[in-house]
C-alpha positions as CSV (number, residue, x, y, z in Angstrom):
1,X,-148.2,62.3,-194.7
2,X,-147.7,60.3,-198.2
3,X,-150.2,61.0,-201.0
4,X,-151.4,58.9,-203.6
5,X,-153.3,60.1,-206.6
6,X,-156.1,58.8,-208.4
7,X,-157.6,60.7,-211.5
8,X,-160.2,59.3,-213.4
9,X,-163.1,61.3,-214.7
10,X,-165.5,58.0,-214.0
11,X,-167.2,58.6,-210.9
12,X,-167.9,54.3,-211.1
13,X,-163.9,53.8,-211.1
14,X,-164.2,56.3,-208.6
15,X,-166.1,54.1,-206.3
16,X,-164.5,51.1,-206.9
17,X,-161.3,51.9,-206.3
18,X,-162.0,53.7,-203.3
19,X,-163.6,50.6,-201.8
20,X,-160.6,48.8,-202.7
21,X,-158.0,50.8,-201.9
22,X,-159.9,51.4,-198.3
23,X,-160.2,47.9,-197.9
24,X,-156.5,46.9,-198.1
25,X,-155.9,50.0,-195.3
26,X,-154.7,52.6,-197.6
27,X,-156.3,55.9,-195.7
28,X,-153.8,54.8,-192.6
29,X,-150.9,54.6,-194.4
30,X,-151.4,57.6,-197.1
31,X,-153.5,60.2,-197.9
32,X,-155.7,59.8,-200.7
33,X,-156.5,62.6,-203.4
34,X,-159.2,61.9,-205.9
35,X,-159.7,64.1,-209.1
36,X,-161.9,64.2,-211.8
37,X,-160.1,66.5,-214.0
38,X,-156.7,67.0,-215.7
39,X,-157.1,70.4,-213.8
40,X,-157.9,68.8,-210.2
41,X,-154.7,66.4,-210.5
42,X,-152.4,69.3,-211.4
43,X,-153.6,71.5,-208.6
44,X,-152.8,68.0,-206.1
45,X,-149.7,67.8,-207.6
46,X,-148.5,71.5,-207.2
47,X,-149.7,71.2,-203.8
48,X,-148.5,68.4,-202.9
49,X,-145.4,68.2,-204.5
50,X,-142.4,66.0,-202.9
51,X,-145.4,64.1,-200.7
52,X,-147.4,62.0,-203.3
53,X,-145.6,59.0,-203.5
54,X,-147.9,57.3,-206.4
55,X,-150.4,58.6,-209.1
56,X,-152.8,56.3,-211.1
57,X,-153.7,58.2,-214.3
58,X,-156.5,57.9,-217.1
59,X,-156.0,59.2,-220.5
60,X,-159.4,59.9,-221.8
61,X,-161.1,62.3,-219.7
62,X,-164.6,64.5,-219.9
63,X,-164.6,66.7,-222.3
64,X,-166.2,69.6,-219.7
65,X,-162.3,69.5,-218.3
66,X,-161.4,72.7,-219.6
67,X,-158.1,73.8,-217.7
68,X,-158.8,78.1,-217.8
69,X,-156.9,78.1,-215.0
70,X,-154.0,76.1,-216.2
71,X,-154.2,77.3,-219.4
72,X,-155.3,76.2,-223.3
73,X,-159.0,76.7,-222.2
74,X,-160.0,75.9,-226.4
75,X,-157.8,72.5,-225.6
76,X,-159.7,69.4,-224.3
77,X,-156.9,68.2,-221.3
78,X,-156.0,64.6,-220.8
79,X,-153.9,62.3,-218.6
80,X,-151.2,63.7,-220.9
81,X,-151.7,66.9,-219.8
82,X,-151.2,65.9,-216.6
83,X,-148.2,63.6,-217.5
84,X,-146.5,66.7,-219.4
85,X,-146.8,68.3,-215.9
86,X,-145.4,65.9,-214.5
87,X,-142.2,66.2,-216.2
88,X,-141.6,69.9,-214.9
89,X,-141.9,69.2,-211.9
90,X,-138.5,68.9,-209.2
91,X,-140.2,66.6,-206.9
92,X,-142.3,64.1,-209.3
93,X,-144.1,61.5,-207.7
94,X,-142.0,58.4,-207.0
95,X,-144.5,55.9,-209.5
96,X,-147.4,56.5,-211.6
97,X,-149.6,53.9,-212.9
98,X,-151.1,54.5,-216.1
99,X,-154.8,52.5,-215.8
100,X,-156.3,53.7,-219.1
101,X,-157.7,51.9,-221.9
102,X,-156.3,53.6,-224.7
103,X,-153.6,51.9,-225.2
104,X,-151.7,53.8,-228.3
105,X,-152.4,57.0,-225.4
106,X,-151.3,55.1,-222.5
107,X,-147.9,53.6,-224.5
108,X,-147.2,57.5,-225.1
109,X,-147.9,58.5,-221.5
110,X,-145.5,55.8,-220.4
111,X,-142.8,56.8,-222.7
112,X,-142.6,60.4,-222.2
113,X,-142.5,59.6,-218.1
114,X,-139.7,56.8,-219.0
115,X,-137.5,59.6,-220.0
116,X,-137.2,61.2,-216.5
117,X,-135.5,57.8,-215.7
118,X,-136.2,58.5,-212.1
119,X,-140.4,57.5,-211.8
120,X,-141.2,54.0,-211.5
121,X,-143.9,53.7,-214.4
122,X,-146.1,51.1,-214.8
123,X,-149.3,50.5,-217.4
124,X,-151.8,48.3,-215.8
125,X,-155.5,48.6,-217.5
126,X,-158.2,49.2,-214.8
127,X,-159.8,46.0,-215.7
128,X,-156.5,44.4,-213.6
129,X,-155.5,47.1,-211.6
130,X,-157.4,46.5,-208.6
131,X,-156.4,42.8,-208.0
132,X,-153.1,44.6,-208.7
133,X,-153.3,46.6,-205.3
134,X,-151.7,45.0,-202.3
């Protein structure tokens, strides 16, 4: 089955788009993997590599997300983290929305998955991203 990814480390964005995202049918059509970490999304990715279709990234996450089983446990991970994984991988998903409100973080993000040339990137804040869904 497709996967879409949603990582957020606000449990409220959390909610709300889960009650979106369920109320335009999304749970019949895809699979839908929620993480809290820059940790948790890279494990859903590596597992589900070549099946999530679209991720929805934050920048600015907790600052408990320590990745020790990634790696750089001294290093506080971020979307970018998970965007840098991103890149390595064969199979990447085929769009990522970048929902964050740091915009100079979210610009970079964007940029560095541009250069695959193969993702479909888009930056949508989260303020807009739910009337976005359809």
């Amino acid at each position: 089955m497709a996967c879409l990814l949603f990582l957020d480390d606000d449990q409220d964005r959390h909610q709300r788009f889960r009650h979106r995202t369920e109320a335009l049918g999304y749970g019949a059509k895809y699979e839908m993997i929620y993480a809290h970490s820059a940790a948790e999304a890279i494990e859903a990715l590596q597992a589900h590599e070549g099946e999530l279709i679209q991720a929805f990234l934050d920048h600015d996450l907790s600052e408990a997300d320590i990745m020790v089983a990634v790696g750089a446990p001294s290093k506080v991970p971020t979307g970018m983290t998970v965007v840098d994984h991103i890149l390595t991988m064969k199979r990447p998903p085929a769009a990522v929305t970048v929902h964050s409100y740091n915009q100079p973080a979210a610009v970079e993000m964007c940029a560095r998955l541009n250069e695959l040339g193969t993702i479909d990137v888009r930056r949508i804040p989260f303020s807009v991203l739910l009337d976005k869904l359809a």
